[in-house]
C-alpha positions as CSV (number, residue, x, y, z in Angstrom):
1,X,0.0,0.0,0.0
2,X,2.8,2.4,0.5
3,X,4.5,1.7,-2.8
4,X,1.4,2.8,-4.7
5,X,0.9,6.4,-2.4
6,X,4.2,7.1,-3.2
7,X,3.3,6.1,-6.7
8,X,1.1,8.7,-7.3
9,X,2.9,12.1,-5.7
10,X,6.1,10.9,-8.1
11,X,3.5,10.6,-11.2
12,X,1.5,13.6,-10.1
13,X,4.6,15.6,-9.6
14,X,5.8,14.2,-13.1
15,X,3.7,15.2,-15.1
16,X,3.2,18.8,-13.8
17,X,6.7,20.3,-15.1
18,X,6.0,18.7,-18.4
19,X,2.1,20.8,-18.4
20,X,3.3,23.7,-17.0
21,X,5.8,23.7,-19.5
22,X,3.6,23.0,-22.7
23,X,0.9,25.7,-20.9
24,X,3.9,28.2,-20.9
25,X,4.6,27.4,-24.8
26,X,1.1,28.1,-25.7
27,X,0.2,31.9,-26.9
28,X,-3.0,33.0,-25.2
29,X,-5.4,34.4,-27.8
30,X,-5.2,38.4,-28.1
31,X,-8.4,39.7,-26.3
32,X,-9.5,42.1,-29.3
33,X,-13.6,42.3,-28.5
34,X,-14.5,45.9,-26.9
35,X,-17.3,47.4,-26.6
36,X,-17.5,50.4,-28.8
37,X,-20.5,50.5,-30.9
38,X,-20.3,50.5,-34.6
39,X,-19.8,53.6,-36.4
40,X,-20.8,54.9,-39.4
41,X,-18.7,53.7,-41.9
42,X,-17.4,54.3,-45.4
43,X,-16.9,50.9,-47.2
44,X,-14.6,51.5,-50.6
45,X,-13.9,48.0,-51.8
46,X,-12.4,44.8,-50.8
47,X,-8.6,45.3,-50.1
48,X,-7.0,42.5,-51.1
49,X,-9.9,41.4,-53.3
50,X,-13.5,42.5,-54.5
51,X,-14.7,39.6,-52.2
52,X,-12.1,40.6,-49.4
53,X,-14.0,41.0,-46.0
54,X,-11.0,43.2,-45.6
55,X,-12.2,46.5,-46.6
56,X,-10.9,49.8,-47.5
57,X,-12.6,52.4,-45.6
58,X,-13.0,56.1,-47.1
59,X,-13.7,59.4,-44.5
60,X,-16.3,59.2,-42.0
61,X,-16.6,61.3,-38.7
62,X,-15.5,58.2,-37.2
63,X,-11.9,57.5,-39.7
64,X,-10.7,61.0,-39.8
65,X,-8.3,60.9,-37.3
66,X,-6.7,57.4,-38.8
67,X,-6.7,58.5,-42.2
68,X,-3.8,59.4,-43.5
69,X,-2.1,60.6,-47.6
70,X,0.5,58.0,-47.6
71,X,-1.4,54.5,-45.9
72,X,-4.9,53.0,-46.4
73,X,-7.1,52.6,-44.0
74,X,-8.5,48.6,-43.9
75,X,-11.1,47.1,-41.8
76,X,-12.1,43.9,-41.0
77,X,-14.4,41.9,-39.4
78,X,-13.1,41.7,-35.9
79,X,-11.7,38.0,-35.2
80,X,-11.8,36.6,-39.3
81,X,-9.8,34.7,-41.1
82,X,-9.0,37.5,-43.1
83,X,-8.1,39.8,-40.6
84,X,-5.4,37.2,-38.9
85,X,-4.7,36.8,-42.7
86,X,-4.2,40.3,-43.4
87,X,-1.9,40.6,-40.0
88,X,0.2,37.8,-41.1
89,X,1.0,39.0,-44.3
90,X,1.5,42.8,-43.8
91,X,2.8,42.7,-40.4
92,X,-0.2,45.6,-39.6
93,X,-1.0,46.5,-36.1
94,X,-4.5,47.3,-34.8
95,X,-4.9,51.2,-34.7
96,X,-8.3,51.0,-32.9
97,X,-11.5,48.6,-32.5
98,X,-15.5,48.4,-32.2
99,X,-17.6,45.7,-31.9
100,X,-17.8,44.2,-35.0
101,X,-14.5,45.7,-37.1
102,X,-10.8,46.5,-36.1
103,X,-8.9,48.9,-37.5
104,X,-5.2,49.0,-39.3
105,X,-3.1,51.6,-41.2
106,X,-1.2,50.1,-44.2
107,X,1.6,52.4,-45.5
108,X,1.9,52.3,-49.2
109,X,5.2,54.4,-49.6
């Protein structure tokens, strides 16, 4: 009887290293959800694509202080595919965020 409670403080304390290892590998998910409502917003065109959900956005009450003469201002639905798409491939960071769409600036020069 006393091999096996010695048995399991040796496995318990076994296999905690190895899961607080693989938990400190992971990446926790950015928290990118606040709760700013939706602004009125000027749609231009698919960035990437017509069928982009990545979208160009023109001036709106809401976009003047991110627009800018030498980047274009892209929006995407908050969370997609496309946006973590969009991040991998241009390296953008998030300038701002509502509910549903967040926000980068893309230089172009």
């Amino acid at each position: 009887m006393t091999t096996i409670r010695l048995k399991q403080p040796v496995a318990c304390f076994a296999v905690l290293p190895a899961a607080l290892f693989v938990a400190g590998c992971t990446e926790l998910p950015v928290e990118v959800a606040i709760s700013e409502p939706d602004p009125d917003l000027v749609f231009v065109r698919g960035y990437r694509s017509p069928s982009d959900e990545c979208q160009l956005v023109g001036e709106s009450a809401f976009t003047i202080e991110f627009l800018d003469d030498a980047s274009d201002l892209v929006a995407c639905p908050t969370g997609s595919s496309a946006m973590e798409t969009l991040m991998a491939e241009t390296g953008a960071q998030i300038i701002t965020q509502t509910n549903s769409f967040t926000f980068f600036s893309l230089a172009y020069r």
